[in-house]
NUKOLTI-648222 format. One record per residue: chain; y, x, z of N, C-alpha, C in turn; residue number from 1; residue in one letter. Coordinates in pm, 1 decimal, decimal comma, m for minus. Example, Ala and Ser with C-alpha at 12.3 -4.5 7.8 and 13.67 -1.06 7.14 Angstrom:
! residues 2
NODE chain     n.yy     n.xx     n.zz    ca.yy    ca.xx    ca.zz     c.yy     c.xx     c.zz   n res
NODE     A   m569,0   1319,0    780,0   m450,0   1230,0    780,0   m330,0   1320,0    780,0   1   A
NODE     A   m225,0   1285,0    708,0   m106,0   1367,0    714,0      3,0   1290,0    787,0   2   S
//
This chain:
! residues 68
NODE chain     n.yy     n.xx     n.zz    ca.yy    ca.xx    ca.zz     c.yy     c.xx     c.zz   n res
NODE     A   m115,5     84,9      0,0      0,0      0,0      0,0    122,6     90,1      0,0   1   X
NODE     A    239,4     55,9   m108,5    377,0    141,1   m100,4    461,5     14,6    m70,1   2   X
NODE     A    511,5     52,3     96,5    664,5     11,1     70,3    727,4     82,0     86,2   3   X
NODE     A    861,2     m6,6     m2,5   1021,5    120,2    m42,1   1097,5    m32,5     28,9   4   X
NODE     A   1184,8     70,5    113,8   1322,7    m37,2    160,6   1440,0     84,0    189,0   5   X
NODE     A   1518,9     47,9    115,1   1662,3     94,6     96,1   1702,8     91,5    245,8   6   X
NODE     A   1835,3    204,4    264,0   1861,4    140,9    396,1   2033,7    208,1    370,1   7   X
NODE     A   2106,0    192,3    466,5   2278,3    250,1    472,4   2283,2    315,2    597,0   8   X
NODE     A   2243,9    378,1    665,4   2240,2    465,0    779,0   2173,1    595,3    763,1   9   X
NODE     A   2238,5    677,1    883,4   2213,1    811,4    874,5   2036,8    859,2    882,1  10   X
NODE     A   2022,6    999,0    846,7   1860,4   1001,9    837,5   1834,0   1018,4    981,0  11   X
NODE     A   1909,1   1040,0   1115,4   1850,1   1025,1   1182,0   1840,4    885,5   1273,1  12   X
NODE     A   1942,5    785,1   1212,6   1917,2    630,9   1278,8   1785,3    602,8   1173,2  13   X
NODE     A   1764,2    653,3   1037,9   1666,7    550,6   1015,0   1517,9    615,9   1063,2  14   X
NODE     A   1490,1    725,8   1073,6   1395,5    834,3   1178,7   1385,8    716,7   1256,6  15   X
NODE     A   1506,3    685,5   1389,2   1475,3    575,5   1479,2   1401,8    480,8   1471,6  16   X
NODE     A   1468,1    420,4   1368,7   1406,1    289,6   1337,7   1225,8    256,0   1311,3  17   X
NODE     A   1238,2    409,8   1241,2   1101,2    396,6   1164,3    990,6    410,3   1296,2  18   X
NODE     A    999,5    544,7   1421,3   1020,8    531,7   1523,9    964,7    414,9   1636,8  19   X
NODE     A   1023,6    339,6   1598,7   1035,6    260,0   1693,8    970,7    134,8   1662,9  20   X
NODE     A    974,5    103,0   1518,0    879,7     m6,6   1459,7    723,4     76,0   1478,2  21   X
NODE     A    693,5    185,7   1454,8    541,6    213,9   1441,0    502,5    192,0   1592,5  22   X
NODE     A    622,2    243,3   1706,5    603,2    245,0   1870,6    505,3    109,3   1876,1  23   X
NODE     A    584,9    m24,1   1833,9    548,1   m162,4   1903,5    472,4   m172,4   1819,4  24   X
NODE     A    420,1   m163,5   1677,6    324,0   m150,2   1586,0    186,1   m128,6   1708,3  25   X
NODE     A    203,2     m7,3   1707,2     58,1     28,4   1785,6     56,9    m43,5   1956,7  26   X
NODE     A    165,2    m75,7   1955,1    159,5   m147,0   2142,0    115,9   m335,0   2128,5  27   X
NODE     A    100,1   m381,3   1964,9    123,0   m497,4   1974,0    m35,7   m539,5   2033,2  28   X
NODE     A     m9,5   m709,5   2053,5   m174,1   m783,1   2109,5   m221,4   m817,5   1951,7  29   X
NODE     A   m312,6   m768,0   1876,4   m379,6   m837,6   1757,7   m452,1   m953,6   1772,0  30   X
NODE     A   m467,8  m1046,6   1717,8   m509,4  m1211,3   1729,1   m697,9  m1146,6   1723,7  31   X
NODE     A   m751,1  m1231,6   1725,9   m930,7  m1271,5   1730,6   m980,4  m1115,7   1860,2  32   X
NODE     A   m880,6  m1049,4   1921,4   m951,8   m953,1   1986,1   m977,5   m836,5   1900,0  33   X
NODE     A   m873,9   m790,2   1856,1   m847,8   m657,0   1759,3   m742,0   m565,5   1830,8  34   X
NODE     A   m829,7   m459,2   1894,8   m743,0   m335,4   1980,7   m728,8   m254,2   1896,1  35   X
NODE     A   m593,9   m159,7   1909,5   m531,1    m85,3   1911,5   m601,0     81,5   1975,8  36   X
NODE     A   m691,7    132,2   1928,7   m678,7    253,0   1996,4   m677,5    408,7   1988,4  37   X
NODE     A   m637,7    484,9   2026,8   m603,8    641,9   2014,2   m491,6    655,4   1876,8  38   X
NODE     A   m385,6    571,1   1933,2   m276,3    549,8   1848,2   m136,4    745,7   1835,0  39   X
NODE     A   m133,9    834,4   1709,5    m79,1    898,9   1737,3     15,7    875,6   1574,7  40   X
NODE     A    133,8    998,4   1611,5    191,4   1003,9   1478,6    293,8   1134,9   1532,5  41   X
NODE     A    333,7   1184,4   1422,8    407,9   1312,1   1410,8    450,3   1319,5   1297,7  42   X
NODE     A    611,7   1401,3   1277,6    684,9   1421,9   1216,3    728,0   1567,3   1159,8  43   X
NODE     A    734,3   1537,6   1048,0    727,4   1735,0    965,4    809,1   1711,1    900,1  44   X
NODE     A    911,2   1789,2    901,6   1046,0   1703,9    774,7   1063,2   1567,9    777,5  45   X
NODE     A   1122,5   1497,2    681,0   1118,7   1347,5    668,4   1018,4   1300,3    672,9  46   X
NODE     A    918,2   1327,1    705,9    729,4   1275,6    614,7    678,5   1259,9    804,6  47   X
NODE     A    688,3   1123,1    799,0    616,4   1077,4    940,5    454,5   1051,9    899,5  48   X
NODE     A    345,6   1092,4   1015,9    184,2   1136,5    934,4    185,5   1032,0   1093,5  49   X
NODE     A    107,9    895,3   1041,5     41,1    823,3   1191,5    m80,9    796,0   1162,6  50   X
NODE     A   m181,6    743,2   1242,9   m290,8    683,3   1271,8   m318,4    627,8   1421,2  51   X
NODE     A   m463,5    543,6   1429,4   m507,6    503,2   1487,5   m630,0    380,2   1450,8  52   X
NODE     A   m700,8    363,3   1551,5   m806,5    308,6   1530,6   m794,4    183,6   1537,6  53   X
NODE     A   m830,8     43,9   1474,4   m831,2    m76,2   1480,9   m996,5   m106,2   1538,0  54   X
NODE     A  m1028,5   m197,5   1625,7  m1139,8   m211,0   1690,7  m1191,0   m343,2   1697,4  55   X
NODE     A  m1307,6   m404,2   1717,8  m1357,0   m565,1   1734,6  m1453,9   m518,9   1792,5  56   X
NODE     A  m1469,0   m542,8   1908,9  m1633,9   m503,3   1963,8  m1675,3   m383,7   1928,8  57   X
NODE     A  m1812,6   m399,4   1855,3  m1852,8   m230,8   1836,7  m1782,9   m205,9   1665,1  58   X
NODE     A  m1702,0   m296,6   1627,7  m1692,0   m284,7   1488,9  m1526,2   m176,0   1468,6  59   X
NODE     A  m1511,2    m81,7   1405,7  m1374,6    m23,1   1367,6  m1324,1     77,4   1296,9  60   X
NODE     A  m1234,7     68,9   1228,0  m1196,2    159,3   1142,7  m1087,4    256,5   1173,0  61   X
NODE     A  m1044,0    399,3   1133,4   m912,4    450,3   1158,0   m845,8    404,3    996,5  62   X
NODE     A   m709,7    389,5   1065,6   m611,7    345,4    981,6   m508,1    440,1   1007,9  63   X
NODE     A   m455,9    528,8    893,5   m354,1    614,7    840,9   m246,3    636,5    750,8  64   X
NODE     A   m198,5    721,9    738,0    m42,2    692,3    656,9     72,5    819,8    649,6  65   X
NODE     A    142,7    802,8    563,4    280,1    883,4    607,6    393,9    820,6    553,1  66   X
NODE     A    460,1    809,7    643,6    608,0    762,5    594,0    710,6    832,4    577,8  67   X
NODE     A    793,1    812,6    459,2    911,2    930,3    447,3   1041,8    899,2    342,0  68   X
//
């Protein structure tokens, strides 16, 4: 999946933003009993690198990315 969203603020308010949406991203409650776990992410230049594991019982996948 690519999203592109334009923005008018400095690179380090939108750093924040980006930041701070992945924060509650990984803190949210998922519906049917879908955890959240060993949630990390790090930043190298503009290029944010996250993951973490999505879970159902014994069932789960890691889910990854970079944003930039």
């Amino acid at each position: 999946m690519h999203i592109e969203r334009s923005h008018n603020v400095s690179k380090e308010k939108a750093r924040h933003k980006i930041d701070t949406f992945v924060d509650d991203l990984m803190r949210r409650q998922f519906p049917g009993g879908v955890t959240v776990k060993e949630p990390s992410k790090s930043w190298s230049d503009n290029a944010m690198r996250f993951s973490f594991k999505a879970k159902k019982g014994f069932i789960g996948t890691t889910i990854s990315g970079v944003g930039t």
